[in-house]
Steps between C-alpha positions, in 0.01 A plus 500: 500500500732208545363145408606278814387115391329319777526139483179345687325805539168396524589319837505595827835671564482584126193740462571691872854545321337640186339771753796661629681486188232704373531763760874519481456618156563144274233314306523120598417264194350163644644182320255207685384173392197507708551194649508635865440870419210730436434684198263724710771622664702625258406871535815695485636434153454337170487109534682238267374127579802250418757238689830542629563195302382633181830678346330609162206714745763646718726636207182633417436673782847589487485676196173674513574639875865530536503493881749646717459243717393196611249438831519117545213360685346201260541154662327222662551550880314206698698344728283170531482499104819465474562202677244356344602591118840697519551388128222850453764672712801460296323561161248764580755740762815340430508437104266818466719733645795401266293578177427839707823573522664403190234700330564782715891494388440465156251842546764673657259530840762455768370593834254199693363500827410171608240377728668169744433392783608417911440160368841452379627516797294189600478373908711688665416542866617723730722633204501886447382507095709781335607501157876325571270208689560158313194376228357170577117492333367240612193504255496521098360849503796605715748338290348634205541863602889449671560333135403849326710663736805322408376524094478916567838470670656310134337743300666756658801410463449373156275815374477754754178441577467709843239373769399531824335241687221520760440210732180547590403320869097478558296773294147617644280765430291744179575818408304722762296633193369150451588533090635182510587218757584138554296224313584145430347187392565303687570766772807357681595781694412565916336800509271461195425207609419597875228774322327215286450339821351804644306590173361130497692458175661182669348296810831540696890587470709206510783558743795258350688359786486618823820321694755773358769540744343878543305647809180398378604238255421644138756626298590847532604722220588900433184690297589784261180738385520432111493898455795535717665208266417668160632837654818269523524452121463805391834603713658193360403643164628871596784272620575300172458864315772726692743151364557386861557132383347173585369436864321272739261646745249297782203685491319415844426670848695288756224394682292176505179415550312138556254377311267561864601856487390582154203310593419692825593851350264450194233369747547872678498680192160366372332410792447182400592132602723323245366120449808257489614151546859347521675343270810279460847732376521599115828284357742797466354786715773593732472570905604885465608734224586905649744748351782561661607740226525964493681461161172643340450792755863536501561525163174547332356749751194223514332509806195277562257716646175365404619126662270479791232238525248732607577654143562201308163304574291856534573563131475167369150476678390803392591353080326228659229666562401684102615184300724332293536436154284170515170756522 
């Protein structure tokens, strides 16, 4: 079968995309650090532990694999974080990805699909976000991922390294098989973090900033089902492999949701209350971030159909609910 190297594949995104390259008939080889992944949920392929930053491991890997490809997930991805320390940014997703790729050249592995973000487009409200709208990050993370966007765009030109990009907006939800799921430490992310407060795992969900200039004043932002996001790269793999050249997709829904909503539909999905308290605004969250993109259904043939919340929170409660790799 053909090796497909998955950078950060012990992570969230990462192992779910392991799964359905699996089933489409590839065997995924995880290349993760462990620093915010989970060896436990490496299940769908052989594992290789090693950093992006480490060139001698990856020509390694390289050599012993020979991938066709390249899934690019591996990077640190906390908004907050990076205002705080966006020195990590540059070296761990922005240096990092450079020694990926120049390795990648030199192995003669020419096809990426890279994992960026609605966060380089920044604060933009009342602006439809499509892949011609202007990139202004307004955090370290998000600069960090527009920055390997322009890199992938040089070594294209320079090597023929062929990419597509997928900007990601909000991701939510477990494979429906509960296999594998979402687990941080910290946790950082709303839904996750609305279940610890159900579970007791937390005393309450803090609720940062509630004087948005939105209907009920929390930011609002467009959820994607992480299965229906992995299903995504697989096309842009198929994509890469019939040698339709580089492209940018948005990978979202089109529809927001407030921080209130995904409160009150995860309260009517579990039946239970979710404890919170609010909280001042995050430095660099943004009021609203929605899609306002059909390149990927156009195009790809993509169709989101797993992105409801009902779905979303129903799955992640029910990984919830048998465990997590902290047992």
């Amino acid at each position: 079968m053909t090796n497909i190297l998955v950078t950060g594949g012990a992570g969230y995104i990462g192992s779910h995309a392991c799964k359905v390259l699996k089933a489409a008939g590839y065997t995924p080889v995880t290349y993760d650090n462990l620093s915010t992944g989970w060896e436990e949920a490496v299940k769908f392929g052989p594992f290789e532990q090693g950093d992006l930053t480490d060139r001698e491991r990856l020509d390694q890997i390289f050599a012993a694999y020979q991938p066709a490809a390249i899934l690019h997930f591996a990077a640190l991805s906390q908004v907050g974080e990076s205002m705080r320390e966006p020195g990590l940014y540059w070296h761990n997703n922005v240096a990092g990805s450079l020694t990926l790729f120049q390795a990648a050249v030199q192995a003669g592995c020419m096809n990426v699909v890279f994992s960026s973000t609605c966060a380089t487009y920044g604060d933009q409200d009342n602006v439809v976000l499509d892949e011609s709208s202007a990139q202004y990050p307004i955090n370290a993370y998000g600069a960090s991922k527009r920055a390997i966007e322009d890199m992938l765009r040089d070594f294209e030109g320079a090597y023929g390294l062929n990419h597509v990009v997928f900007r990601y907006f909000n991701v939510a939800g477990a494979d429906s098989e509960a296999e594998v799921g979402e687990f941080h430490q910290p946790e950082t992310h709303l839904v996750p973090l609305i279940l610890d407060a159900i579970q007791g795992k937390r005393d309450a969900l803090t609720i940062f900033g509630t004087d948005y200039d939105t209907p009920d004043g929390t930011c609002i932002r467009d959820y994607v089902h992480v299965m229906d996001l992995v299903d995504a790269h697989v096309l842009g793999l198929n994509w890469l492999e019939q040698g339709k050249g580089s492209r940018v997709f948005n990978l979202g829904t089109g529809t927001g949701f407030s921080v209130r909503e995904v409160i009150e539909n995860a309260e009517s999905i579990t039946g239970k209350d979710v404890p919170r308290i609010e909280g001042p605004r995050r430095p660099g969250d943004c009021t609203k971030l929605v899609s306002g993109s059909s390149r990927a259904e156009a195009e790809l043939g993509w169709t989101p159909a797993r992105s409801t919340l009902d779905q979303m929170i129903g799955d992640a409660w029910r990984w919830h609910q048998t465990g997590h790799y902290d047992k």
